[in-house]
Backbone as a ProteinNet text record, in pm:
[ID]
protein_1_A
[PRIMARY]
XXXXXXXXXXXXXXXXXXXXXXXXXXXXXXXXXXXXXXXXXXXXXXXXXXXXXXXXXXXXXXXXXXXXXXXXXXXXXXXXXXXXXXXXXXXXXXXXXXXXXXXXXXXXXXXXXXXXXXXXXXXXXXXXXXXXXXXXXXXXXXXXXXXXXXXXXXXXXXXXXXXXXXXXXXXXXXXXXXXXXXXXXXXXXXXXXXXXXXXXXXXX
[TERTIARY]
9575.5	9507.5	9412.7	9427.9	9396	9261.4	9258.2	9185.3	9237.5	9084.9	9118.8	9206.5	9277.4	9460.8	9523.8	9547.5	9674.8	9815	9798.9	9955.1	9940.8	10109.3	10100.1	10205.5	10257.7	10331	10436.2	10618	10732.3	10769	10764.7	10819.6	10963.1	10995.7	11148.1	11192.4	11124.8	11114.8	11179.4	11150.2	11142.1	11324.6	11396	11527.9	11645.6	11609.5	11721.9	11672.1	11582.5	11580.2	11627.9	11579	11627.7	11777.6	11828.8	12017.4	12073.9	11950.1	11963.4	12000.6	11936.9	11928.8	11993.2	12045.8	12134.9	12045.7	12124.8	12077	11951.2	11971.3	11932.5	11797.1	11835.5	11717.7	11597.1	11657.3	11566.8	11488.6	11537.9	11488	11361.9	11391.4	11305.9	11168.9	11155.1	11110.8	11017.5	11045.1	10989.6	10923.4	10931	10832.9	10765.5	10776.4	10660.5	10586.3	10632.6	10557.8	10398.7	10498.7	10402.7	10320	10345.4	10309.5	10137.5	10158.5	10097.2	9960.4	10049.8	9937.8	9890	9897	9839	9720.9	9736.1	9679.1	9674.8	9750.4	9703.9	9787.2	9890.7	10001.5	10097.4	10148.1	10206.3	10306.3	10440.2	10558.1	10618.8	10685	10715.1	10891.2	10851.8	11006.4	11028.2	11140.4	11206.3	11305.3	11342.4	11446.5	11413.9	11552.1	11525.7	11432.5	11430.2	11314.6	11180.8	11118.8	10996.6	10921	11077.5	11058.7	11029.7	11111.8	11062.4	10952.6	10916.2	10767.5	10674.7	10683.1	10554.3	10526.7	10644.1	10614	10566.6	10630.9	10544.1	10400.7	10400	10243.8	10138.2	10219.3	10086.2	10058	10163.1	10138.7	10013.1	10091.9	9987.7	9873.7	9856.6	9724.8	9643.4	9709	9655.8	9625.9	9689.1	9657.8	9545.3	9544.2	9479.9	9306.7	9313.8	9186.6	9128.9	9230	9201	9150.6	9237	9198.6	9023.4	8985	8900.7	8724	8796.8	8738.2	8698.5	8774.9	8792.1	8705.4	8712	8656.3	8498.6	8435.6	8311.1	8258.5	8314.9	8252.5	8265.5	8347.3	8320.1	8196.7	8160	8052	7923.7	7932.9	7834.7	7771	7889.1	7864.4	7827.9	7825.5	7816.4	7648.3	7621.9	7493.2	7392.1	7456.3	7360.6	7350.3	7458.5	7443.1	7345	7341.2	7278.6	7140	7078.7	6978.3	6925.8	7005.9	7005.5	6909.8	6999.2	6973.4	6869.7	6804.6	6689.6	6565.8	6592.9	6498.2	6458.8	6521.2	6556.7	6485.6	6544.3	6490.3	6295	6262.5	6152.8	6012.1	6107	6026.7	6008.8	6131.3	6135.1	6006.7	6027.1	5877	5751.1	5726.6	5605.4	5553.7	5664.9	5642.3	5594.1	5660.3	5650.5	5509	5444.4	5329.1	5222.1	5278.4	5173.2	5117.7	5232.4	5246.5	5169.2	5189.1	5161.2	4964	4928.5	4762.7	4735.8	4824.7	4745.9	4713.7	4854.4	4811.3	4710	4683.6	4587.4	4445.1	4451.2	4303.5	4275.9	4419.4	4366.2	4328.5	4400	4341.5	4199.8	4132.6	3982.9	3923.3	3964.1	3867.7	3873.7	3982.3	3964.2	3883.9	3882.5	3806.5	3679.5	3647.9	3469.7	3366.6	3392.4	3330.8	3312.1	3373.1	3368.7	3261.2	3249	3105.6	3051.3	2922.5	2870.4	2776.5	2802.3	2716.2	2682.5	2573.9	2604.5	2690.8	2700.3	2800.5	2697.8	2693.7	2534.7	2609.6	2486.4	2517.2	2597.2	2703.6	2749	2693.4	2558.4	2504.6	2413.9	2414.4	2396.7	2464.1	2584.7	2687.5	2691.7	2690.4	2678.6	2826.7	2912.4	3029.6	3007.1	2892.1	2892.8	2867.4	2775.9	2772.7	2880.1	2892.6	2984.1	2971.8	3124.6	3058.5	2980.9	2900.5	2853.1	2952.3	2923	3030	2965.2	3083.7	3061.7	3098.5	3054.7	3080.6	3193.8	3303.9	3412.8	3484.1	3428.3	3459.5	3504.6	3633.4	3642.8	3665.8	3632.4	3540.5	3412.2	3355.4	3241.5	3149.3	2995.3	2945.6	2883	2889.3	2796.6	2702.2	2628.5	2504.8	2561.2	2714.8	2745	2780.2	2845.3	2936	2811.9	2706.8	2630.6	2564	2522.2	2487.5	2560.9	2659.1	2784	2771.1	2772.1	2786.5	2686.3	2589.6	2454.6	2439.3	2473.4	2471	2606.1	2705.4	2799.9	2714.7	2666.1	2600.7	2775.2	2808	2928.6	2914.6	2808.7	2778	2915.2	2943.4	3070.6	2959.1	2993.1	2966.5	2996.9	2923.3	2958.6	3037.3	2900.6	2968.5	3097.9	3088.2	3245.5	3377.9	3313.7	3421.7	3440	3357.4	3356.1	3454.3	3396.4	3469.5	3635.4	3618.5	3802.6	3889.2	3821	3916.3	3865.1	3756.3	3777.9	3845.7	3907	3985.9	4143.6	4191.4	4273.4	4343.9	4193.4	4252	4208.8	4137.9	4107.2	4277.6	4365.1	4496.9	4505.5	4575.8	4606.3	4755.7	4824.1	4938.8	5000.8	5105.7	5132.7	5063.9	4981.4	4922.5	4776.3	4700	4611.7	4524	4401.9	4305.1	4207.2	4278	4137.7	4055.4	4020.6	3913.7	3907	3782.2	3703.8	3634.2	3571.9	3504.3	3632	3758.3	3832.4	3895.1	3868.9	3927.3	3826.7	3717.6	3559.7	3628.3	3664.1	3684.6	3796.6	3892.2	3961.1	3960.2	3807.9	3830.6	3687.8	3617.4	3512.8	3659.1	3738.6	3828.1	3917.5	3882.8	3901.6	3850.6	3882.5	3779	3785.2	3838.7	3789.9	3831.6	3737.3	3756.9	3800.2	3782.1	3834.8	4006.7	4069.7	4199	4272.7	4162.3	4195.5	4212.1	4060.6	4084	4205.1	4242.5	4383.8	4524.4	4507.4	4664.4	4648.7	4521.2	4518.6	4554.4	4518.3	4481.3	4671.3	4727	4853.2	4957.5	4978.4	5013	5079.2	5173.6	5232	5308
6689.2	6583	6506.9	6460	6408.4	6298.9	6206.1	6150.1	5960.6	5883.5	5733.9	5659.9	5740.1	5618.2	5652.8	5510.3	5517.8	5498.5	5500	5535.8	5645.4	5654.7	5711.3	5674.4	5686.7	5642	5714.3	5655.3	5713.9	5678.6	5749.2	5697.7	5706	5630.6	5611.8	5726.5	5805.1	5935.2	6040.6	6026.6	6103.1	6112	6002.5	5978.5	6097.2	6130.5	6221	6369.5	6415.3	6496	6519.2	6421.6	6393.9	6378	6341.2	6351.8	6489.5	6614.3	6739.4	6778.6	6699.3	6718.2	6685	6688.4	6658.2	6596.8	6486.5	6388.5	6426.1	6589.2	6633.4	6670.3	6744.8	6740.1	6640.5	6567.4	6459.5	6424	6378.4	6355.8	6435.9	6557.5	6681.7	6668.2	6671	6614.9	6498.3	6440.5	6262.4	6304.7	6351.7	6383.8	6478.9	6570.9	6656.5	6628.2	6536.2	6446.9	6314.6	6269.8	6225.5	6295.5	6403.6	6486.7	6575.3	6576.3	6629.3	6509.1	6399.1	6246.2	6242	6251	6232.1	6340.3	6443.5	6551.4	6650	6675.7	6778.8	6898.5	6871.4	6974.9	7035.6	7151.8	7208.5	7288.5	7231.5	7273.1	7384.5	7481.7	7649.7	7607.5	7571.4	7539.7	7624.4	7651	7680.5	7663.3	7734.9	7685.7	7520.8	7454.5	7307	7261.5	7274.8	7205.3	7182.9	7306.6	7393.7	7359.5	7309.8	7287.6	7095.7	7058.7	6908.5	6888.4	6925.8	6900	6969.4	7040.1	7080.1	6938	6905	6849.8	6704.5	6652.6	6547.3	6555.6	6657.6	6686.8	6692.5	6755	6736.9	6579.7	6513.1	6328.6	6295.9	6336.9	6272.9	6286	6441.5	6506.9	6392.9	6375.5	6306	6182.8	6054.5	5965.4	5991.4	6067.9	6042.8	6091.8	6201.7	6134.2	6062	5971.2	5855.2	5771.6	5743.2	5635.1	5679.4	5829	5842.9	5794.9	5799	5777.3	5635.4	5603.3	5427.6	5403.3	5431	5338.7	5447.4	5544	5579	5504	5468	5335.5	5214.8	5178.6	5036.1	5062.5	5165.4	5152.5	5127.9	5211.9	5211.5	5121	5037.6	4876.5	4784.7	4819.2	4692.6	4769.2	4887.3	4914.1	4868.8	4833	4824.5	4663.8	4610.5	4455.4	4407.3	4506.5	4505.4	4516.7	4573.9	4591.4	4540.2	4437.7	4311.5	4235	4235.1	4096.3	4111.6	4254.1	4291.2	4231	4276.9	4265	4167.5	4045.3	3913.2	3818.7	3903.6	3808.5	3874.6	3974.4	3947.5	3977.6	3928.5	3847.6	3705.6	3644.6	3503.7	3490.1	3564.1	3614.2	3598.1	3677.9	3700.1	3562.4	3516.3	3359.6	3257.5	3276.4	3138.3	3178.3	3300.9	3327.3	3257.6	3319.5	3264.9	3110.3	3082.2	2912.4	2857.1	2938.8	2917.8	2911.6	3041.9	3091.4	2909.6	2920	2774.7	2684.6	2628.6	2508.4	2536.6	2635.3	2631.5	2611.6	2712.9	2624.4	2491.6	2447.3	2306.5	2270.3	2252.8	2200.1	2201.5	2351.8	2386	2326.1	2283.7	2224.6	2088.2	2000	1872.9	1837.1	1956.6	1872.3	1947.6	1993.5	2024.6	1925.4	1795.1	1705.1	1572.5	1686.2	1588.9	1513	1415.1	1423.5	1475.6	1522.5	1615.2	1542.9	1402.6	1353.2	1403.4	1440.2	1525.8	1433.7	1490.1	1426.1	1411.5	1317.1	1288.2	1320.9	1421.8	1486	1350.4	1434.2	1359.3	1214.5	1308.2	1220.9	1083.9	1123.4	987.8	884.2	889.3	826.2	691.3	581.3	454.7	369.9	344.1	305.5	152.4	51.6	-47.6	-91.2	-19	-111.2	-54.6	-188	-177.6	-46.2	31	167.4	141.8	209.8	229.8	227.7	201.2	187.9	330.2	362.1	512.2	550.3	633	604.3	620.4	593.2	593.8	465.5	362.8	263.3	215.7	95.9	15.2	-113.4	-227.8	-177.9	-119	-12.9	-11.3	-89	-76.6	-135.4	-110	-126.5	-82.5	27.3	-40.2	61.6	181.5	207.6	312.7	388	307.9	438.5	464.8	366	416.9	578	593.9	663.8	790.1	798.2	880.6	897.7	866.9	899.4	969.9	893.2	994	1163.3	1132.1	1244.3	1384.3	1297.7	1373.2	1411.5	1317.6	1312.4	1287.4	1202.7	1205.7	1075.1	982	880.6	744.1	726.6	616.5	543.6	403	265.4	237.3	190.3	102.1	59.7	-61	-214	-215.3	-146.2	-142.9	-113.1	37.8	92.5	-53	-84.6	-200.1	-325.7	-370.6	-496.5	-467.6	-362.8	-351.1	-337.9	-262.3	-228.2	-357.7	-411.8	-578.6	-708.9	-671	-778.4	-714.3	-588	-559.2	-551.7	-614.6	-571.5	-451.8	-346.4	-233.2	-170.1	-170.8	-100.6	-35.3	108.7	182	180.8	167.6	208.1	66.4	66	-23.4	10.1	106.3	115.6	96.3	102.8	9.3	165.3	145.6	255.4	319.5	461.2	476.9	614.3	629.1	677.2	667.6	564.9	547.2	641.6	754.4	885.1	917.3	968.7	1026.4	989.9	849.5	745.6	768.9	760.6	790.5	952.1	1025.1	1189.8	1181.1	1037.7	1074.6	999.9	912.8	839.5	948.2	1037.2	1120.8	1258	1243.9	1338.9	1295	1182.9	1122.5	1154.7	1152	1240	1062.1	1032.4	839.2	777.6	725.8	621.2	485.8	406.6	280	303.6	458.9	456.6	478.2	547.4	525.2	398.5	329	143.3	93.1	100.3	61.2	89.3	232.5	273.9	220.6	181.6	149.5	-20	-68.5	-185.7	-233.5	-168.2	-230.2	-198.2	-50.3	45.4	102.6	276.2	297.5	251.6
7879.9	7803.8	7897.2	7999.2	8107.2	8073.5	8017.9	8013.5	8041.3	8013	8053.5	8000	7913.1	7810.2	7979	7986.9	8059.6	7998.9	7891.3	7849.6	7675.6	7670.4	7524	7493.5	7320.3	7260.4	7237.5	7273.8	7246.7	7087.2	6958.1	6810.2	6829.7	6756.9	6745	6678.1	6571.2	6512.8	6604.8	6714.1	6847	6845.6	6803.2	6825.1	6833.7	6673.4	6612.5	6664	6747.5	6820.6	6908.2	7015.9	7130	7184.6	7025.8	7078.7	7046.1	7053	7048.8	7164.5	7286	7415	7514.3	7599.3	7719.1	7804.8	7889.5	7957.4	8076.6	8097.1	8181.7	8151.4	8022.8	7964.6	7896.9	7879.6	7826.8	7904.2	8071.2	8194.3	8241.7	8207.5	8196.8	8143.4	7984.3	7912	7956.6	7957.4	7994.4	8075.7	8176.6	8296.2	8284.7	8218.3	8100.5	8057.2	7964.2	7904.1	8025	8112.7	8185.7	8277.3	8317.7	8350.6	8254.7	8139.7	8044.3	8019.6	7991	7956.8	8087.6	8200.3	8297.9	8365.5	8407.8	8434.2	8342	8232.5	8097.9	8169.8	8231.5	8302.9	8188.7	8127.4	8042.3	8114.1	8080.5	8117.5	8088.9	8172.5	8119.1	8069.1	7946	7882.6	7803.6	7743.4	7650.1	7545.3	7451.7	7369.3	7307.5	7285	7214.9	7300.5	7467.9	7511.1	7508.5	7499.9	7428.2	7306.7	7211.6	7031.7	7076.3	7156.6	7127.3	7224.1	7332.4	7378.1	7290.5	7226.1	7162.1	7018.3	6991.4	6834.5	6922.6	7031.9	7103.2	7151	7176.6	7261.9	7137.1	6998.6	6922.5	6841.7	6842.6	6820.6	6938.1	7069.3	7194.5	7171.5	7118.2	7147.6	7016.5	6880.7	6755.4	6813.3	6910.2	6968	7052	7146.1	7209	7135	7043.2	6975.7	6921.6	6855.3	6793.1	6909.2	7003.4	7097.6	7136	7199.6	7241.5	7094.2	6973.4	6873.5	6877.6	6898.6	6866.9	6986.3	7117.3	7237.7	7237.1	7149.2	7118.1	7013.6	6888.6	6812	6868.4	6984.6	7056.5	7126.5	7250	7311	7231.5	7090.2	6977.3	6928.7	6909.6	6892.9	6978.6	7120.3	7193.2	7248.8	7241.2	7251	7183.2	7025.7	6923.5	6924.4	6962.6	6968.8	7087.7	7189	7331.2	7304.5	7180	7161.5	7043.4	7001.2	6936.5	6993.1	7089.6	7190	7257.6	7320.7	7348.3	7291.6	7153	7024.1	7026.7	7012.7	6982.6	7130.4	7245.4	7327.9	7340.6	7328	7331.8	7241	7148.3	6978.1	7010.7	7103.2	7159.3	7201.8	7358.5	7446.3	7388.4	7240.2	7225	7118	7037	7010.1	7076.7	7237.7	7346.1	7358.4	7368.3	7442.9	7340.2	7170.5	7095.7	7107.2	7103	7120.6	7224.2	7368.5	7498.6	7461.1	7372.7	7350.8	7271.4	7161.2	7076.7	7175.9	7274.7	7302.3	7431.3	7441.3	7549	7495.4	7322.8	7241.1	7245.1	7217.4	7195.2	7280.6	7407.4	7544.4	7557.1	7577.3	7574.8	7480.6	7361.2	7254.7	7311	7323.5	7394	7486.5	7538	7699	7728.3	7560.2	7600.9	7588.9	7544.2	7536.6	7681.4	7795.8	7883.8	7963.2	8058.5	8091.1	8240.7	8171.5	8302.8	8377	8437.3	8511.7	8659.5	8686.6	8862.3	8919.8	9052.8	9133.8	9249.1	9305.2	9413.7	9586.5	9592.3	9773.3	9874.9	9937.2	10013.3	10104	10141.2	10224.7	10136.8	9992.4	9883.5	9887.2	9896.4	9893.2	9965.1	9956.9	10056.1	9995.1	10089.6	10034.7	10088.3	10142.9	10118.5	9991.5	9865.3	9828	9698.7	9608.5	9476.7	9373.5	9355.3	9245.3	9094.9	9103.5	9005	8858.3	8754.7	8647.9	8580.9	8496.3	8433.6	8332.5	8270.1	8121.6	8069.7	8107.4	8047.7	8098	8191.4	8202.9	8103.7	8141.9	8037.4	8023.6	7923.4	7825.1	7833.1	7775	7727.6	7677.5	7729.4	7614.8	7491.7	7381.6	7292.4	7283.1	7391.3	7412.9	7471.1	7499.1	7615.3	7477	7385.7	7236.4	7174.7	7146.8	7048.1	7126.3	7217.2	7307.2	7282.8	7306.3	7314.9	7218.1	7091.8	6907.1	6887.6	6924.3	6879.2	6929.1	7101.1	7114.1	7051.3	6978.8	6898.6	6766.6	6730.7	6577.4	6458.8	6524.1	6440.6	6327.5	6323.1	6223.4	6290.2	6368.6	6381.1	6412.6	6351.1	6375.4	6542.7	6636.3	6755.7	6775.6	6706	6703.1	6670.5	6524.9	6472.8	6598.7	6658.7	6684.5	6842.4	6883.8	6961.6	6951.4	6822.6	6803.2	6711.5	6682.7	6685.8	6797.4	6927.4	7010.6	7110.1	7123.6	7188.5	7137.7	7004.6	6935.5	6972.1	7020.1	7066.1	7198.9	7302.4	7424.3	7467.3	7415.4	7476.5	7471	7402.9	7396.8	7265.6	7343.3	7205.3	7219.7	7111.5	7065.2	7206.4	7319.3	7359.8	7530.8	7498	7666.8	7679.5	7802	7797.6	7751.2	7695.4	7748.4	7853.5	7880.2	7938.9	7946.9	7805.4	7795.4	7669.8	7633.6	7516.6	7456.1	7515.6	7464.8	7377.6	7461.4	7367.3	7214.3	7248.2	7121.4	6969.6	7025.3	7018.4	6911	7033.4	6910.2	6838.6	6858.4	6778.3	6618.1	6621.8	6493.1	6403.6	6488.5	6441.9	6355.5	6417.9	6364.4	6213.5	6158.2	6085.7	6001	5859.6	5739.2	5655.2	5724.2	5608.6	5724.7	5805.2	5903.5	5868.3	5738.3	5717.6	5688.6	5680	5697	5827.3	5933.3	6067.2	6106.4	6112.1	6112.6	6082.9	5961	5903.5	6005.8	6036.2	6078.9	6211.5	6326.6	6413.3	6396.3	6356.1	6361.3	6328.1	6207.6	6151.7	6203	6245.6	6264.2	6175.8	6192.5	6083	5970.8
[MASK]
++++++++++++++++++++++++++++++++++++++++++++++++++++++++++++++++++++++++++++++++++++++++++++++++++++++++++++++++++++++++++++++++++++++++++++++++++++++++++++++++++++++++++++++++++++++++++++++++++++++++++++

């Protein structure tokens, strides 16, 4: 038989045979028997001895296909669950990536509106005197959004967008601002700006 069961089963069935047999024999037997479950060794018996190892050896032999049955639908199963989990993890993968592509659109769409003022040769540079202010300073003035709008062509009011966020402090939500351009794209992103006004101003 010789395979990975390390054991096999004695039936109590086995009983009323076995008191066919003498002590000697039984002893016999048994180690036949382990003998057989272990290395697949077949004993040169005879007579009653012969008649009861054979009717044991063919139970063993019925166990031990079952067992070998049983632990081929376990591997079966834990392959197919294995490739479950395969599946699963990289459907994950190709989700995170999608996700990973959007928010990288968005990013690029945000920050094409940035500004491209040159940057002046090193040797321009004079650090006595005071920096220059820039357009995203803040506050802004007027003349800096109207500027900025036009060149959006997005129709926002200034002044407006001016004198709401100087009656606020220049703060959005509870932090201070700083960058008015972006505030700028986010009320042009508005499809009814007097309900932006609103949610800013009251809040939700």
């Amino acid at each position: 038989m010789n395979n990975d069961k390390k054991s096999f089963l004695l039936y109590v069935d086995y009983r009323q045979h076995l008191e066919l047999l003498s002590d000697a024999e039984r002893g016999q037997l048994l180690m036949a028997l382990f003998d057989y479950a272990e290395f697949g060794k077949l004993p040169e018996f005879d007579g009653m001895l012969k008649m009861a190892f054979s009717f044991i050896k063919s139970q063993m032999d019925r166990d031990s296909a079952k067992f070998i049955a049983r632990c081929e639908k376990n591997r079966e199963n834990a392959e197919k669950r294995w490739h479950s989990q395969d599946t699963n993890a990289c459907d994950g993968n190709r989700t995170n990536a999608k996700h990973a592509d959007t928010d990288t659109d968005t990013d690029t769409d945000t920050d094409t509106d940035t500004d491209n003022t040159p940057i002046p040769p090193m040797g321009d540079i004079n650090t006595s005197k005071p920096k220059k202010r820039t357009t995203k300073s803040i506050p802004p003035t007027v003349e800096e959004i109207s500027a900025y709008c036009e060149r959006r062509k997005n129709g926002i009011d200034a002044q407006h967008f001016f004198d709401f966020y100087q009656s606020k402090g220049w703060i959005v939500g509870k932090a201070k601002m700083k960058d008015w351009e972006a505030a700028v794209r986010t009320w042009e992103k508005s499809s009814k700006p007097s309900q932006q006004y609103s949610k800013d101003f009251f809040g939700d």
